[in-house]
DRENFIMI-239875 format. One line per field, with one value per residue (C-alpha): residue number from 0; x, z, y; residue in three letters. Coordinates in steps of 0.2 Angstrom, whole numbers. Layout:
num = [NUM; ...] $
X = [X; ...] $
Z = [Z; ...] $
Y = [Y; ...] $
residuo = [ALA; ...] $
***
This chain:
num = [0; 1; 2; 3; 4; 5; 6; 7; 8; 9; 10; 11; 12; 13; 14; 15; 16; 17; 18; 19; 20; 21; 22; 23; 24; 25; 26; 27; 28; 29; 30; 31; 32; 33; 34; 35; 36; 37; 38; 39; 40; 41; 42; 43; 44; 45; 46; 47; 48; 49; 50; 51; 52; 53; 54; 55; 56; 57; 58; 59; 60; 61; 62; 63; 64; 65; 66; 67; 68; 69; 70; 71; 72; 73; 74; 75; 76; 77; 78; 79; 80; 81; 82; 83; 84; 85; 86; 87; 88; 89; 90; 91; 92; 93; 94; 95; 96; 97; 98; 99; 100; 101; 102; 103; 104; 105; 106; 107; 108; 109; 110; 111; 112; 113; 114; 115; 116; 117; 118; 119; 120; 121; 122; 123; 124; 125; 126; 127; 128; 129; 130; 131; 132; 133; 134; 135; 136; 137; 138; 139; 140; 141; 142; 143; 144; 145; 146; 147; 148; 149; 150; 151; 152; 153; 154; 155; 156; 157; 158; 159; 160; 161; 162; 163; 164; 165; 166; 167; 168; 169; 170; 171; 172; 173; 174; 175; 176; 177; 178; 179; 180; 181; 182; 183; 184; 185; 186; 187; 188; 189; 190; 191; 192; 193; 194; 195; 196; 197; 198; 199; 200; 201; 202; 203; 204; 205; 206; 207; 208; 209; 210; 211; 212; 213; 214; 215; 216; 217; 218; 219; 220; 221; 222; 223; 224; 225; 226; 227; 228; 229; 230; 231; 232; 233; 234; 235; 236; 237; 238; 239; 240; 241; 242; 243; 244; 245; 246; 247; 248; 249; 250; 251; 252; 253; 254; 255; 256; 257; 258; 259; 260; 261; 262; 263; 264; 265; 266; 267; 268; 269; 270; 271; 272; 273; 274; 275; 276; 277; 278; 279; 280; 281; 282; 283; 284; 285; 286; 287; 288; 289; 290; 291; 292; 293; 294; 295; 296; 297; 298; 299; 300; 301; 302; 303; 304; 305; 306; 307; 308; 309; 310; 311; 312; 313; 314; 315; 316; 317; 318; 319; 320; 321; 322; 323; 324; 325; 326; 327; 328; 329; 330; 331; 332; 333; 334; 335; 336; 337; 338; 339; 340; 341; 342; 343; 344; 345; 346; 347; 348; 349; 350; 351; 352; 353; 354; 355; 356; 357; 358; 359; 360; 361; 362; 363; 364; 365; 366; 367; 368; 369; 370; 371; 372; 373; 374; 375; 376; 377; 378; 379; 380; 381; 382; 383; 384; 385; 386; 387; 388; 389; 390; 391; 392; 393; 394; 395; 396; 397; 398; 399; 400; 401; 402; 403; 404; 405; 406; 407; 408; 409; 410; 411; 412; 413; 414; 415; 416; 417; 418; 419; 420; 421; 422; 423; 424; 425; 426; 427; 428; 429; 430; 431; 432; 433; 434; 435; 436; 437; 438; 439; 440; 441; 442; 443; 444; 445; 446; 447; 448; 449; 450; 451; 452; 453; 454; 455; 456; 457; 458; 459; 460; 461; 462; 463; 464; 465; 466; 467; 468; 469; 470; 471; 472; 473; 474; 475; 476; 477; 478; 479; 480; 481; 482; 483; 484; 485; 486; 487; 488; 489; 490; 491; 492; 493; 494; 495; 496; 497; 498; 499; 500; 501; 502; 503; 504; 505; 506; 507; 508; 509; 510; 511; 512; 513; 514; 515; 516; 517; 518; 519; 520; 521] $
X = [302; 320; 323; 310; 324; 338; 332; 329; 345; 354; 344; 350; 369; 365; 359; 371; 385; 375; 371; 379; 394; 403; 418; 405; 399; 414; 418; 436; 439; 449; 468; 467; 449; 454; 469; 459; 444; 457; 467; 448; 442; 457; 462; 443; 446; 464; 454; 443; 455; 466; 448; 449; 467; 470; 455; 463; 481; 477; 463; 474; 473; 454; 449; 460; 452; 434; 434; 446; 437; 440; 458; 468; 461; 442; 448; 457; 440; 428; 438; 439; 420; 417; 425; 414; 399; 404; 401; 384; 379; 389; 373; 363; 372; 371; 354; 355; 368; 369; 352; 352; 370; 361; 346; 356; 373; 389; 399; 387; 384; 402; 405; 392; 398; 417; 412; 405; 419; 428; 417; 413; 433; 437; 423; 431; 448; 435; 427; 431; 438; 427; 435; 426; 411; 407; 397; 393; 410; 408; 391; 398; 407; 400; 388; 402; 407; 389; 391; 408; 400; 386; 395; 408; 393; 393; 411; 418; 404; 404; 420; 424; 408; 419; 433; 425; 413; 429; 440; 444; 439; 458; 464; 451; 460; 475; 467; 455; 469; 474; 458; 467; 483; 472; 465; 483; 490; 477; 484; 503; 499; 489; 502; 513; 505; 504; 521; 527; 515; 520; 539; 539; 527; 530; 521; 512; 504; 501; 489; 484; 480; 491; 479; 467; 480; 479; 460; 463; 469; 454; 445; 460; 461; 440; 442; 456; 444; 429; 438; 444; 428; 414; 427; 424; 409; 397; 404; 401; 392; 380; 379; 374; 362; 355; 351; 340; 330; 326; 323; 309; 303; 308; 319; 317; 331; 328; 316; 323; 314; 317; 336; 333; 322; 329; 349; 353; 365; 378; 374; 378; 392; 399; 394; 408; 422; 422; 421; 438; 447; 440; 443; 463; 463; 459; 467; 484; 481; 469; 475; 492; 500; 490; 496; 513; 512; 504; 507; 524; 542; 557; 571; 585; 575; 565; 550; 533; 534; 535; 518; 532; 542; 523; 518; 535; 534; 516; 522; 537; 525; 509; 524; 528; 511; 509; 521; 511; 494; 497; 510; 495; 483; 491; 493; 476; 472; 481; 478; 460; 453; 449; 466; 475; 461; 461; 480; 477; 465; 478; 492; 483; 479; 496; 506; 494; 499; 518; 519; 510; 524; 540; 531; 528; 549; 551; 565; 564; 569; 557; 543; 547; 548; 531; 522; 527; 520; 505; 503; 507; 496; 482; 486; 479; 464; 464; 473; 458; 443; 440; 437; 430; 415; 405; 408; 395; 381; 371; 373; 357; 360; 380; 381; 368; 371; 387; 387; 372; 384; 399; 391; 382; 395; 409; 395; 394; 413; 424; 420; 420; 436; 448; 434; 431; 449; 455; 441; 444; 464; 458; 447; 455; 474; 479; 489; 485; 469; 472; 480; 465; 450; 462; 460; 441; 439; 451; 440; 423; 432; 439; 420; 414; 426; 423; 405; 410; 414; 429; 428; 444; 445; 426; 414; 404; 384; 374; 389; 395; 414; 427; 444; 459; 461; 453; 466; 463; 443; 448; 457; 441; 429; 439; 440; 419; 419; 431; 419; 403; 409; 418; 402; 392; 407; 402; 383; 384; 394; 381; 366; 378; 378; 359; 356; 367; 359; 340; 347; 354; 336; 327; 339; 334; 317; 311; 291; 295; 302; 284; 275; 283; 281; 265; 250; 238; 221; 206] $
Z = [586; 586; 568; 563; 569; 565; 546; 547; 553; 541; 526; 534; 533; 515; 511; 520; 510; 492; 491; 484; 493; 489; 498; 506; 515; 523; 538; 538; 558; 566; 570; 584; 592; 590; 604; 614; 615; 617; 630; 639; 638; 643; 659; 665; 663; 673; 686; 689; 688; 701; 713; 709; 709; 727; 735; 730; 734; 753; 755; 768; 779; 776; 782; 800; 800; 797; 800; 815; 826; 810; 804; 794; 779; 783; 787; 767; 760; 767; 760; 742; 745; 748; 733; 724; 730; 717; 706; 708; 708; 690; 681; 688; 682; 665; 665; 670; 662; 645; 637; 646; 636; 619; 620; 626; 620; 627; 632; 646; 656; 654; 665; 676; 681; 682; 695; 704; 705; 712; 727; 733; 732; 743; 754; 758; 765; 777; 785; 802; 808; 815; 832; 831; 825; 827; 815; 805; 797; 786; 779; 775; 765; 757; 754; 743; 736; 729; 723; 714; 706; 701; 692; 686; 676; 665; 664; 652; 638; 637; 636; 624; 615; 612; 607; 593; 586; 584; 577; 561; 553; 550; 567; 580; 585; 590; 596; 606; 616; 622; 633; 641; 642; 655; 662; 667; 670; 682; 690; 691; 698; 711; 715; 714; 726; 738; 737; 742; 755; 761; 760; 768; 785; 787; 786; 804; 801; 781; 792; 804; 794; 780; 769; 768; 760; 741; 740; 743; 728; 717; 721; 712; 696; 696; 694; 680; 670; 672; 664; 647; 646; 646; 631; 622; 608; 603; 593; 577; 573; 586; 581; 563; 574; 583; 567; 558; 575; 572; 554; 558; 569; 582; 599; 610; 614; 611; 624; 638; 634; 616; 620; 628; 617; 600; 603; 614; 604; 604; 621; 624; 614; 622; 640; 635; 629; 646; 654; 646; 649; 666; 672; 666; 673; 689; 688; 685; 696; 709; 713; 711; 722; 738; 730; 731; 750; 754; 744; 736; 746; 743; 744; 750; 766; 771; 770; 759; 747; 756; 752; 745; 734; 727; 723; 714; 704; 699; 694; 682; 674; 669; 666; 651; 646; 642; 631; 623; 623; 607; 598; 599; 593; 579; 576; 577; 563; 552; 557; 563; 581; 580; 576; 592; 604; 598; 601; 618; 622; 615; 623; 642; 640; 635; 648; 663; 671; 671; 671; 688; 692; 689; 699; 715; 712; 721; 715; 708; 691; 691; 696; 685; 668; 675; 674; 661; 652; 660; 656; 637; 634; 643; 632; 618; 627; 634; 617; 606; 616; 614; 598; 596; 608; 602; 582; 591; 593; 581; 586; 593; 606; 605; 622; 631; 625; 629; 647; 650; 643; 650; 669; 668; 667; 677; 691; 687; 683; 686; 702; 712; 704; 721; 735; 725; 720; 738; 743; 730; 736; 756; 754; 739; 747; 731; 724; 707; 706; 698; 683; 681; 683; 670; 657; 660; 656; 641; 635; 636; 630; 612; 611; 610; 600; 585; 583; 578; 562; 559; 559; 559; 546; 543; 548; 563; 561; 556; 555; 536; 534; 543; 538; 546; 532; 513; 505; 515; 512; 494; 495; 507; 493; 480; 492; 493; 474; 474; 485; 477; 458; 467; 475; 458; 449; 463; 460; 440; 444; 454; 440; 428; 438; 442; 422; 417; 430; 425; 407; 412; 421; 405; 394; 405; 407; 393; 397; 412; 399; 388; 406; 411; 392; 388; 393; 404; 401; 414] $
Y = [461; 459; 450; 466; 475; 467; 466; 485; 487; 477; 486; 504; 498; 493; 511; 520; 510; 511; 531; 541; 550; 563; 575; 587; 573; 566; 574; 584; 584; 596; 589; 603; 601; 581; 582; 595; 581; 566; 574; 580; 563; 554; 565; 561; 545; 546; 555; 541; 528; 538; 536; 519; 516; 524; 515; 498; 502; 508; 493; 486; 504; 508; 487; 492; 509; 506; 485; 486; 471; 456; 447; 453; 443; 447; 467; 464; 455; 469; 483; 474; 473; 489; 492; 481; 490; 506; 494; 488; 508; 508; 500; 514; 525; 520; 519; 535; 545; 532; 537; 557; 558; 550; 565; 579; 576; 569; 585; 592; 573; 570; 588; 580; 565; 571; 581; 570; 558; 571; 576; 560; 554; 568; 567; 549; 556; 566; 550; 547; 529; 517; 519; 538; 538; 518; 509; 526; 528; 510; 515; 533; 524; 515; 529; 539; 521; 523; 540; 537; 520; 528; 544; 530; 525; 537; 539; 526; 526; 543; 546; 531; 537; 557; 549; 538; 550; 563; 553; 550; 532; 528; 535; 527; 514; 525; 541; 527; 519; 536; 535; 518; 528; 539; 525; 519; 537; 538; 522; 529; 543; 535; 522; 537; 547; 532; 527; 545; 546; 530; 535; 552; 546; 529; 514; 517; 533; 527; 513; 527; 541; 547; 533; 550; 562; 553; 556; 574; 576; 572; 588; 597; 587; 585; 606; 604; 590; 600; 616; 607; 595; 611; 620; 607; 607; 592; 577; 579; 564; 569; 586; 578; 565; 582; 591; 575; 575; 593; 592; 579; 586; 575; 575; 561; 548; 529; 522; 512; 497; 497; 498; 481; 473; 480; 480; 468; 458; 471; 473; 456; 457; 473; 464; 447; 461; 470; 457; 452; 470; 475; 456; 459; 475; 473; 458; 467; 482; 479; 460; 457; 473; 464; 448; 451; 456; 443; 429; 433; 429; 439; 426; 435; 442; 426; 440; 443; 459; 473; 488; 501; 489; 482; 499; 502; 488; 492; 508; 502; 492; 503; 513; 502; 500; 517; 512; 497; 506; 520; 507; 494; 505; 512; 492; 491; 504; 494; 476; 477; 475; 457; 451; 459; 453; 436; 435; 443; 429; 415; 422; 420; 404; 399; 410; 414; 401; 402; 421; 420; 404; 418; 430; 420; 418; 433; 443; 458; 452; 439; 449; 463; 450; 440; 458; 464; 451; 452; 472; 467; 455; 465; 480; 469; 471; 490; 497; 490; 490; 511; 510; 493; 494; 510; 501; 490; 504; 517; 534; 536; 522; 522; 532; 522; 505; 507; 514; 500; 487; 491; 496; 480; 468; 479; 476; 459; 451; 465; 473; 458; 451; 457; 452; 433; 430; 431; 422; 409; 408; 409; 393; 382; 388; 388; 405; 401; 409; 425; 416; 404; 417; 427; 411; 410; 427; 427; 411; 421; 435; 424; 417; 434; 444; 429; 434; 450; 458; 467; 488; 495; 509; 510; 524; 523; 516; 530; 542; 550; 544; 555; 559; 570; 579; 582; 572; 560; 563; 559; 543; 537; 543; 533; 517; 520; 519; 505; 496; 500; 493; 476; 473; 478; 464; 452; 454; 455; 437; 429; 434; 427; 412; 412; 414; 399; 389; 393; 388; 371; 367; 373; 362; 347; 353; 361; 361; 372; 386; 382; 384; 401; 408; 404; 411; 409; 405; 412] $
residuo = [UNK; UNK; UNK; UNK; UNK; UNK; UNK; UNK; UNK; UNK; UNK; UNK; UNK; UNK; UNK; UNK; UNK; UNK; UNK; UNK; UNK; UNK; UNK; UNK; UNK; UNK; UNK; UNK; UNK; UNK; UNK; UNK; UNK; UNK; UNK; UNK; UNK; UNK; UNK; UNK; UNK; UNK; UNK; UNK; UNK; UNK; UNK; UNK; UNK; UNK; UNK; UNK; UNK; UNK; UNK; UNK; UNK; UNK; UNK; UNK; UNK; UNK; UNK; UNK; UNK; UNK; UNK; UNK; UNK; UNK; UNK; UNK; UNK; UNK; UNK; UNK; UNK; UNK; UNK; UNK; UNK; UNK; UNK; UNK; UNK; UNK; UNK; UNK; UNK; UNK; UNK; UNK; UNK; UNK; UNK; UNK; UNK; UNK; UNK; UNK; UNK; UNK; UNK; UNK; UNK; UNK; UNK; UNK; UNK; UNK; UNK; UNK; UNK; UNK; UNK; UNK; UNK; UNK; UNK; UNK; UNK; UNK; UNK; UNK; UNK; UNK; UNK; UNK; UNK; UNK; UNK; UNK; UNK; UNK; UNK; UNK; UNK; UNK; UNK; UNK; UNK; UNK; UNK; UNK; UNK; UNK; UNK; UNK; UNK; UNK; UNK; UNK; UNK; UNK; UNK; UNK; UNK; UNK; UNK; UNK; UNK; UNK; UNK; UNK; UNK; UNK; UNK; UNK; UNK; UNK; UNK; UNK; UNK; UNK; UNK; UNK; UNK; UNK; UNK; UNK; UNK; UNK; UNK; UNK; UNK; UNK; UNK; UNK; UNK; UNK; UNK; UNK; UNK; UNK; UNK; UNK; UNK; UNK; UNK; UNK; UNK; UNK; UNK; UNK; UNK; UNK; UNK; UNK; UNK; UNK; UNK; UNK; UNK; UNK; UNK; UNK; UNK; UNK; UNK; UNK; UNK; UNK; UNK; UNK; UNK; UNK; UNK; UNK; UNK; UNK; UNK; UNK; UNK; UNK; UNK; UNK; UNK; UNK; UNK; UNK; UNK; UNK; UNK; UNK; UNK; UNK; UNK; UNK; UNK; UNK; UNK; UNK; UNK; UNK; UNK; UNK; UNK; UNK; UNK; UNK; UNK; UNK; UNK; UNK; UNK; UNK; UNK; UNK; UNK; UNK; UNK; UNK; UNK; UNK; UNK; UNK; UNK; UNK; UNK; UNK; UNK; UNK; UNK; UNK; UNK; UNK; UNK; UNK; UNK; UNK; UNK; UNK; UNK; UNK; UNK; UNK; UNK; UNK; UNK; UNK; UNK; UNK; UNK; UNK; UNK; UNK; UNK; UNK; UNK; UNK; UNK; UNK; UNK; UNK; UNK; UNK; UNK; UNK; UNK; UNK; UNK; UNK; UNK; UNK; UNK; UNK; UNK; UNK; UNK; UNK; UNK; UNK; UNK; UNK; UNK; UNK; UNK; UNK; UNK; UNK; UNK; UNK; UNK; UNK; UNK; UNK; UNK; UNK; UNK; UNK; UNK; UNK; UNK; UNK; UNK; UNK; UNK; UNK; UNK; UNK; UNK; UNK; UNK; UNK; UNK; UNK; UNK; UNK; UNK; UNK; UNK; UNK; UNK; UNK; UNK; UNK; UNK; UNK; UNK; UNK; UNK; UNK; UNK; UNK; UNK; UNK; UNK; UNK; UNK; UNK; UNK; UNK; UNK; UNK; UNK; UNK; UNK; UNK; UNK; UNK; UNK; UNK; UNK; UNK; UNK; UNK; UNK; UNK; UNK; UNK; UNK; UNK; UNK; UNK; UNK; UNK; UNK; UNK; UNK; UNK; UNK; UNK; UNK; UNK; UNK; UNK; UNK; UNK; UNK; UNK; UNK; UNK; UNK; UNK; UNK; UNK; UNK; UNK; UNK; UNK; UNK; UNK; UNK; UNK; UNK; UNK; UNK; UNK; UNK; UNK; UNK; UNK; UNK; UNK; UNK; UNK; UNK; UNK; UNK; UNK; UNK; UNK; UNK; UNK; UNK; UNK; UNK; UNK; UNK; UNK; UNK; UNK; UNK; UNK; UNK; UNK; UNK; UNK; UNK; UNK; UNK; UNK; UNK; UNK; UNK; UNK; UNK; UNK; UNK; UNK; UNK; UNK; UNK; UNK; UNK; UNK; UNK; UNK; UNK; UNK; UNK; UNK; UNK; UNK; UNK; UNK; UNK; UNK; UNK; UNK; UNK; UNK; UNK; UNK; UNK; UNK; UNK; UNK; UNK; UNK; UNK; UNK] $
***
């Protein structure tokens, strides 16, 4: 079934790269309905990762709150696995909202699921502490834990799904890594939000119950990111998707199963990338903030890194990846995806190790230059991976293969990245941890990223060529000619080849020329 498909596929990439093309059919988009979609897209994305971001910064007050009884360490480990828990809901999400956003379009489930990150963060300040209502204020929860997971499901493949399908094919890379630039947006403003909040109470009542005020704020931007998502209209590729549908009389998405049985080796493909980015995310944001409070010593006061000074660094630094993320895409447009990841992955393995070592120094300086080195080489990853993983899907399966892919192995490898690397550090007692899961990760990531091709600069599968403008439309029409006669040089070659080598057989053999040319008797 799947070399069927595979062949099929293979024999469609061939005819969509052979037919003839001409300017009507590349698609001119919009440079103002372009930034209106990125900018939709990537303040969903920052809401979500503001949700995120918050719930990891005040782990330490929601384990005394709602786990009040346990250590220090085991109230630290329940916390990060509550957090995990949104992660198991992600895949079901996917399911859910992946192959819904492939039949009905991406716009209208991407309103769907941004608000529904925002009710369920909110509904989290409004839980009561364990000391109130008992053992009914952990599995309240954990039950808007769920809700956030499982509307988180349909968050990033849809969203990185928009972006690709509008941009144009010399621009993905770049207009892709502004969804990332939300993605770490999202985290300043949550480490932003905590940080005042920690500043203007104190650290008692932050503990106590200033720890609620951040996710207050969700409901707020969750109206702002519904408004600009629902002006948006359809994705063009899918609009052109939408209208074959109708003109063969058909409307139903790609079956579940067939999903599974007929694409799964960009799934898995998809599956090992995530797992490299969402590993050094959480990694970089979610890990090392605790890390330095607990682990880290500043030498000039005898003491471990204080909560406010954590959040601070972590802010300077996704700070200066916002910085790293557009540069690195543009980069991207004109290296190629695969060049960038693969150094990323090189670069861990080589520095992981010591950039973790000037961290644990303790002052400022030193921890500012380790993390900064971290947040660069993981904007290898982040910059890149936008536009890189919906290149992996067809149209008709781009938003769920995606949102499968991506929910499956965030539930898998990133989600319990925080609860098993203190685990890992609790019962090994060593603090180099972090850096070593980080090199595993940026092994299986270097595996993976070498068994795909490269994509930058080329349409999407089963989308016409898009361009920002129609000189630019021009240039991509005469590249499509320029391809078509190298490849018509390349096979002229290889018939010349094939003839002077039947010649040379015959000349050796010359009954086999008196056996092909004469004829047969009955």
């Amino acid at each position: 079934m799947s070399s069927a498909h595979d062949n099929r596929t293979l024999n469609e990439q061939r005819q969509t790269s052979h037919q003839h093309l001409g300017l009507d059919d590349i698609t001119i988009v919009d440079n103002s309905t372009l930034r209106k979609a990125v900018s939709a897209a990537a303040l969903g994305n920052a809401m979500e990762w503001f949700d995120f971001g918050v719930f990891s910064l005040v782990a330490a007050s929601i384990g005394k709150n709602f786990f009040p009884d346990a250590s220090p360490t085991i109230q630290l480990m329940s916390a990060f696995a509550v957090f995990a828990v949104a992660f198991f809901a992600r895949p079901l999400g996917g399911l859910v909202f992946g192959p819904l956003g492939d039949r009905i379009g991406r716009k209208q489930v991407l309103a769907l699921t941004m608000i529904m990150m925002a009710i369920s963060t909110f509904c989290i300040g409004l839980i009561p502490s364990f000391s109130a209502i008992g053992l009914a204020a952990p599995i309240l929860l954990i039950a808007f834990r769920l809700v956030q997971g499982f509307s988180a499901g349909g968050e990033y493949g849809g969203a990185a799904t928009f972006v690709a399908e509008y941009s144009p094919d010399r621009k993905r890379g770049f207009m892709g890594s502004w969804l990332e630039f939300g993605t770490f947006a999202g985290f300043i403003l949550a480490s932003l939000t905590v940080a005042a909040v920690s500043y203007f109470t104190g650290e008692a009542a932050m503990h106590d119950w200033a720890w609620r005020i951040p996710f207050f704020i969700a409901g707020p931007l969750g109206l702002i990111g519904l408004y600009l998502r629902t002006r948006l209209e359809e994705t063009p590729a899918f609009a052109e998707h939408a209208e074959k549908q109708k003109a063969e009389g058909s409307s139903e998405s790609v079956p579940l199963k067939e999903l599974f049985t007929q694409h799964w080796k960009p799934m898995l493909l998809c599956i090992g990338l995530v797992l490299l980015m969402n590993v050094s995310t959480y990694l970089l944001t979610t890990v090392m903030p605790t890390y330095m409070q607990q682990h880290v010593t500043d030498p000039n006061t005898g003491e471990h890194i204080r909560a406010l000074t954590a959040d601070g660094m972590m802010t300077f630094i996704m700070c200066a990846m916002l910085i790293f993320l557009p540069l690195l895409g543009l980069l991207a447009d004109k290296v190629g995806r695969k060049p960038l990841i693969i150094t990323g992955c090189i670069l861990t393995m080589i520095f992981a190790v010591p950039l973790l070592h000037l961290v644990q120094q303790g002052s400022l300086l030193c921890i500012g230059l380790g993390l900064l080195g971290f947040s660069l080489i993981q904007s290898c990853f982040s910059s890149t991976m936008p536009s890189k993983l919906p290149s992996l899907f067809s149209t008709s399966v781009r938003y769920g293969g995606l949102a499968i892919a991506f929910n499956i192995s965030a539930a898998l490898f990133a989600g319990p990245t925080p609860a098993v690397n203190t685990w890992l550090m609790d019962h090994t007692g060593s603090i180099d941890v972090p850096a070593y899961y980080w090199i595993a990760a940026a092994i299986i990531g270097l595996i993976t990223i070498l068994l795909t091709r490269e994509t930058a600069s080329q349409p999407l599968e089963g989308s016409a060529p898009a361009a920002s403008s129609r000189a630019e439309a021009r240039e991509l029409l005469q590249e499509h000619r320029s391809n078509l006669e190298n490849e018509l040089e390349e096979v002229e070659d290889e018939l010349r080849a094939l003839n002077e080598r039947r010649a040379e057989i015959i000349a050796d053999h010359p009954h086999l020329h008196d056996d092909h040319t004469s004829p047969k008797k009955d």
